[in-house]
BATISE-360851 format. One record per residue (C-alpha): residue number from 1; chain; x, y, z. Coordinates in pm, 1 decimal. Example, Ala and Ser with C-alpha at 12.3 -4.5 7.8 and 13.67 -1.06 7.14 Angstrom:
% residues 2
(1 A (1230.0 -450.0 780.0))
(2 A (1367.0 -106.0 714.0))
This chain:
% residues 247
(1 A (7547.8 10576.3 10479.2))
(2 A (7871.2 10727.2 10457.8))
(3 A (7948.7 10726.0 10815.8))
(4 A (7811.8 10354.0 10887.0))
(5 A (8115.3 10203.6 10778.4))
(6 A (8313.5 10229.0 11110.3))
(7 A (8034.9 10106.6 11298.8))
(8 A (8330.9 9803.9 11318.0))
(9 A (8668.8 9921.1 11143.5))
(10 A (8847.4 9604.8 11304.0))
(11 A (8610.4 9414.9 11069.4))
(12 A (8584.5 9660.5 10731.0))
(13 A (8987.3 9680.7 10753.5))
(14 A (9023.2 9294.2 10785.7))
(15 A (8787.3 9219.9 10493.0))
(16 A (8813.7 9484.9 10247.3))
(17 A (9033.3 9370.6 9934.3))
(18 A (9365.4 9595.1 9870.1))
(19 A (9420.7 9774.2 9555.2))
(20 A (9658.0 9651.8 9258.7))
(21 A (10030.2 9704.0 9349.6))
(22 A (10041.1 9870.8 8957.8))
(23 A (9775.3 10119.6 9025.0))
(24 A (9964.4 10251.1 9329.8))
(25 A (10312.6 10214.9 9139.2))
(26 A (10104.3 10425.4 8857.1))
(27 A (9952.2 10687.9 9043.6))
(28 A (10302.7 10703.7 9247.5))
(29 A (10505.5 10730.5 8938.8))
(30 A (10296.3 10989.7 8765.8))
(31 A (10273.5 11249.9 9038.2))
(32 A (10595.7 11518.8 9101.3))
(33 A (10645.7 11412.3 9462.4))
(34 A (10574.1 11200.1 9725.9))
(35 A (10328.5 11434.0 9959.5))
(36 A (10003.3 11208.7 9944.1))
(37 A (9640.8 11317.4 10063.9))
(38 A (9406.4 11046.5 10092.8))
(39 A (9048.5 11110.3 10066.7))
(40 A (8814.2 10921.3 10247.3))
(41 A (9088.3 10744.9 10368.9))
(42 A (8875.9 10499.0 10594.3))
(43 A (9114.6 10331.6 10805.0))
(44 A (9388.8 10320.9 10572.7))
(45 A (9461.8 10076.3 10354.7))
(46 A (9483.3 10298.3 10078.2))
(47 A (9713.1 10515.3 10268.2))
(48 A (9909.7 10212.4 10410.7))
(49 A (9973.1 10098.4 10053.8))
(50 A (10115.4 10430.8 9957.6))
(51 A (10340.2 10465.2 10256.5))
(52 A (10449.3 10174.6 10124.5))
(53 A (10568.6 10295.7 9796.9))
(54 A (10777.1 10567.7 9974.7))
(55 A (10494.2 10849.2 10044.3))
(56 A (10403.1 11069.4 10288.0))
(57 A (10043.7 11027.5 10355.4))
(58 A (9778.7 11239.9 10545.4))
(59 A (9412.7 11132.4 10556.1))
(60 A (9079.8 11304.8 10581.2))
(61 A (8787.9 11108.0 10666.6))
(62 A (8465.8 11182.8 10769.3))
(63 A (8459.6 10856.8 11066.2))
(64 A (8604.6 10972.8 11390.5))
(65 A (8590.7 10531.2 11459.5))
(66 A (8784.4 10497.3 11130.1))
(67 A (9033.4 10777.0 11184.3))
(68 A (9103.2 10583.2 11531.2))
(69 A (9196.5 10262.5 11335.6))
(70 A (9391.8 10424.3 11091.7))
(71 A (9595.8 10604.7 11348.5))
(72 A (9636.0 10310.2 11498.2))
(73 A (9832.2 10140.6 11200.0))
(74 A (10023.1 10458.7 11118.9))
(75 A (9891.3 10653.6 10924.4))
(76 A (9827.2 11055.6 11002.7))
(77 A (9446.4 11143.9 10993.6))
(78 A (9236.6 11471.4 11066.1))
(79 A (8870.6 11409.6 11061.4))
(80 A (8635.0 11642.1 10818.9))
(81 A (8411.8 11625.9 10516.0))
(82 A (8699.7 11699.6 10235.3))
(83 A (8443.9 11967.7 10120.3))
(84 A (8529.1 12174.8 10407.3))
(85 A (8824.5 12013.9 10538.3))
(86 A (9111.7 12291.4 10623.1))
(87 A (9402.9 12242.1 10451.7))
(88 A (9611.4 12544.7 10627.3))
(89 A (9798.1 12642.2 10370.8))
(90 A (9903.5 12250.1 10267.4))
(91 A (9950.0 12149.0 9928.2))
(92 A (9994.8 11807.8 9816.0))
(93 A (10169.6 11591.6 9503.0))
(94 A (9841.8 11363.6 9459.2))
(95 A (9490.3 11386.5 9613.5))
(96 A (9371.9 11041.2 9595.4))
(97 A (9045.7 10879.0 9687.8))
(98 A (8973.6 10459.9 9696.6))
(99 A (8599.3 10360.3 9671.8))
(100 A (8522.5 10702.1 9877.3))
(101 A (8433.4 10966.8 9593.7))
(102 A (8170.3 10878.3 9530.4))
(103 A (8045.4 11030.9 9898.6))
(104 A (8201.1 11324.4 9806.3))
(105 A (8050.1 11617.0 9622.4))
(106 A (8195.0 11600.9 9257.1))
(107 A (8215.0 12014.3 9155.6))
(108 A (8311.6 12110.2 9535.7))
(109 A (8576.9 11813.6 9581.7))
(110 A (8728.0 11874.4 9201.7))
(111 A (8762.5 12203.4 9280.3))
(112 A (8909.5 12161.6 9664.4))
(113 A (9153.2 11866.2 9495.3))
(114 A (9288.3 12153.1 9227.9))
(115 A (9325.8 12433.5 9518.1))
(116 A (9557.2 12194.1 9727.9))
(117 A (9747.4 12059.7 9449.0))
(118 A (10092.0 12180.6 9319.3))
(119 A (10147.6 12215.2 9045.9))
(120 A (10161.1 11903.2 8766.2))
(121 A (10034.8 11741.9 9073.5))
(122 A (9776.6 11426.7 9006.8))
(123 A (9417.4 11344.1 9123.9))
(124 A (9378.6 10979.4 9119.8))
(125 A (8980.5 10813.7 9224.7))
(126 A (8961.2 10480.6 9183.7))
(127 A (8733.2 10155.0 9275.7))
(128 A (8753.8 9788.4 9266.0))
(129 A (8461.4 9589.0 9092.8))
(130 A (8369.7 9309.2 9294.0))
(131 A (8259.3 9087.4 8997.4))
(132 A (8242.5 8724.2 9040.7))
(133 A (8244.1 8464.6 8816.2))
(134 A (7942.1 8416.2 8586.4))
(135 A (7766.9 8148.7 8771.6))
(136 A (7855.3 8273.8 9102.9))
(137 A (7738.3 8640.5 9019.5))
(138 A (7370.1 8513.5 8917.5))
(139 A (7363.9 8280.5 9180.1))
(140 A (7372.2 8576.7 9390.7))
(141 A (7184.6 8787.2 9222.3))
(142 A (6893.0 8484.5 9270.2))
(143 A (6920.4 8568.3 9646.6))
(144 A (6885.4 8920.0 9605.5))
(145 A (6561.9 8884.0 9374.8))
(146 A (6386.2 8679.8 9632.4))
(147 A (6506.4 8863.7 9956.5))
(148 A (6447.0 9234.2 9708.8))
(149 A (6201.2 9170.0 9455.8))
(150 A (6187.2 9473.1 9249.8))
(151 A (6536.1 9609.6 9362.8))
(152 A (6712.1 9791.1 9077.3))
(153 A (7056.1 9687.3 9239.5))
(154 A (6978.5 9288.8 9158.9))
(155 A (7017.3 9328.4 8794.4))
(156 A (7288.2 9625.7 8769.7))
(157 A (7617.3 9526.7 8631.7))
(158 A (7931.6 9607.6 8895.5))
(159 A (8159.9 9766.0 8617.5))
(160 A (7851.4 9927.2 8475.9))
(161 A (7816.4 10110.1 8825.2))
(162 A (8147.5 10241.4 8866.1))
(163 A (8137.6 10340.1 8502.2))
(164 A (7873.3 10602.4 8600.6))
(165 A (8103.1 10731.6 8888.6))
(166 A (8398.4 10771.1 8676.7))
(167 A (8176.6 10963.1 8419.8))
(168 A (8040.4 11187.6 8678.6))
(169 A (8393.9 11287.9 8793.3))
(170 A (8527.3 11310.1 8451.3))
(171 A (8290.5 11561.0 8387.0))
(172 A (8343.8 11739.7 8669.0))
(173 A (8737.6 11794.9 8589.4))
(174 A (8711.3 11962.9 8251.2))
(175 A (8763.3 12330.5 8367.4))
(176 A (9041.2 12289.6 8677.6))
(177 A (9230.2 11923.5 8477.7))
(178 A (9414.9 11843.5 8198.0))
(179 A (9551.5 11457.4 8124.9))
(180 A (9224.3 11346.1 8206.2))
(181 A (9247.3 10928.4 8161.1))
(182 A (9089.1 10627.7 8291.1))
(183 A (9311.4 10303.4 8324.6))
(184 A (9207.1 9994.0 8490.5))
(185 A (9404.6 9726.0 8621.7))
(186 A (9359.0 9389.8 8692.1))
(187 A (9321.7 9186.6 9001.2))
(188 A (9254.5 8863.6 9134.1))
(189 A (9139.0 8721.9 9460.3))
(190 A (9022.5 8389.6 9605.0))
(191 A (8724.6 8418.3 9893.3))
(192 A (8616.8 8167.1 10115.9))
(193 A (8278.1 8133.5 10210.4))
(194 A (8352.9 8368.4 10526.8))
(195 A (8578.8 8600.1 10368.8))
(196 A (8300.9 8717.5 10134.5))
(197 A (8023.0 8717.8 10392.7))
(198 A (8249.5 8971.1 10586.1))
(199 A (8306.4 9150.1 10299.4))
(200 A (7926.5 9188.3 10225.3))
(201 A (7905.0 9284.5 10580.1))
(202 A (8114.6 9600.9 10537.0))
(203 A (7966.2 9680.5 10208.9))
(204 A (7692.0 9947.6 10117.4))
(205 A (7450.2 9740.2 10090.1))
(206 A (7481.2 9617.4 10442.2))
(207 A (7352.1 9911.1 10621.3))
(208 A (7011.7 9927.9 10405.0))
(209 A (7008.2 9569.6 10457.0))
(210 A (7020.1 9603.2 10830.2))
(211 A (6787.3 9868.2 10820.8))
(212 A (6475.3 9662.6 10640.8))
(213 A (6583.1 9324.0 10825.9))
(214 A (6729.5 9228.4 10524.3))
(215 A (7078.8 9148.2 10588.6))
(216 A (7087.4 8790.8 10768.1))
(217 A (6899.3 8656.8 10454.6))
(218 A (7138.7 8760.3 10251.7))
(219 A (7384.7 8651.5 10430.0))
(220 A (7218.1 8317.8 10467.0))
(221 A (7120.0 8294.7 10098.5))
(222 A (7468.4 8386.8 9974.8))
(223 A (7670.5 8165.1 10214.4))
(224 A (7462.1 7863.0 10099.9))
(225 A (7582.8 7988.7 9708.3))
(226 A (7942.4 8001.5 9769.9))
(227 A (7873.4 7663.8 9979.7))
(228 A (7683.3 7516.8 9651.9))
(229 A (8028.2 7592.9 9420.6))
(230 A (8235.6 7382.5 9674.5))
(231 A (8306.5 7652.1 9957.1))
(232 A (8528.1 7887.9 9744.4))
(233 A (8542.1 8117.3 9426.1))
(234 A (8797.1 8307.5 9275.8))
(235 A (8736.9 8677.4 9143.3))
(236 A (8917.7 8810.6 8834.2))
(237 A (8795.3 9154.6 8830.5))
(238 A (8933.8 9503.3 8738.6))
(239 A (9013.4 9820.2 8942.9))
(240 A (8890.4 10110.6 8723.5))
(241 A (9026.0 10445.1 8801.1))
(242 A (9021.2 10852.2 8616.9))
(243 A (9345.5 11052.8 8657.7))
(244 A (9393.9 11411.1 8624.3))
(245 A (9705.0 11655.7 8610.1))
(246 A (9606.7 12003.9 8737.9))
(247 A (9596.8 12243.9 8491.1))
């Protein structure tokens, strides 16, 4: 699932939201340089943001098709698992990681993160929740139950999700991190009808989707939601992320 994401990178760069300017600005300020590596990097608009805020960014990604894009914007990027990505002898300010560490193995990418770190330098993993608005959010979840009946997905909470991820990682930090936190910042975004549908489209759920004929009745179901509250919603959500100094 991992590497179905570039399957079109024109279309998962166009429609996946960008990260709070603050949680850059944070991660940025906190870390003793500017020398950036961005796991996972996709096709870079993690890595675009923090060349924006005055770093030098290299990416590792697992998507030759991503690594393309992201070249193709700017941004440096050498294609491996991070697991057993070289880094010849290159050490780095901040590893960071946007919606990708979960993919990644949390004891084998802690440690790799602390190897290639100088030192006081920062591990930052973060996520956006995509949590809409009350009646939205069950209006879709109504789609899922009667396209998935049974699917443990329909009912899970967003937040609740990414809770478990940053729990995971936290746990894996305690022997290599110290400053271990978890801040989350707010953001806000309004979606057309379209904009979410393409969204959906690049999300996790679309390959399994694809792969049990699924995904055009969600699509279908979901469009007719948004279409239901007037074409439109806005989402006021959080980015959650856990940061670590090396020890």
């Amino acid at each position: 699932m991992a590497e179905s994401f570039g399957m079109d990178a024109a279309l998962y760069d166009r429609a996946r939201p960008r990260y709070p300017d603050a949680l850059v600005e944070a991660i940025v300020a906190s870390a003793p340089g500017r020398e950036v590596l961005d796991v996972g990097c996709g096709t870079g608009i993690s890595s675009r943001q923090f060349q924006a805020a005055g770093c030098r960014v290299l990416g590792v990604d697992v998507d030759e098709r991503m690594a393309a894009y992201a070249r193709s914007t700017g941004v440096e990027v050498e294609v491996s698992p991070f697991e057993s990505w070289d880094p010849a002898g290159r050490t780095f300010d901040a590893v960071v990681a946007g919606m990708t560490w979960h993919w990644i193995d949390p004891a084998a990418g802690a440690a790799k993160a602390a190897r290639i770190l100088r030192p006081g330098g920062r591990l930052a993993v973060f996520w956006y929740v995509l949590q809409p608005p009350p009646e939205i959010g069950a209006a879709f979840a109504a789609v899922y139950r009667d396209v998935l009946p049974g699917n443990p997905a329909v009912t899970a909470s967003p937040l609740g999700a990414y809770e478990q991820f940053l729990d995971r990682t936290a746990g894996s930090l305690t022997s290599l991190f110290t400053d271990i936190e978890r801040p989350t910042f707010p953001w806000s975004r309004t979606y057309t009808r379209d904009e979410w549908l393409d969204q959906l489209r690049t999300s996790g759920m679309a390959k399994p989707l694809t792969d049990a004929g699924k995904l055009d009745a969600v699509l279908e179901g979901t469009g007719a939601a948004i279409d239901a509250a007037g074409g439109s919603f806005t989402l006021d959500s959080l980015a959650v992320a856990l940061t670590a100094t090396r020890a």
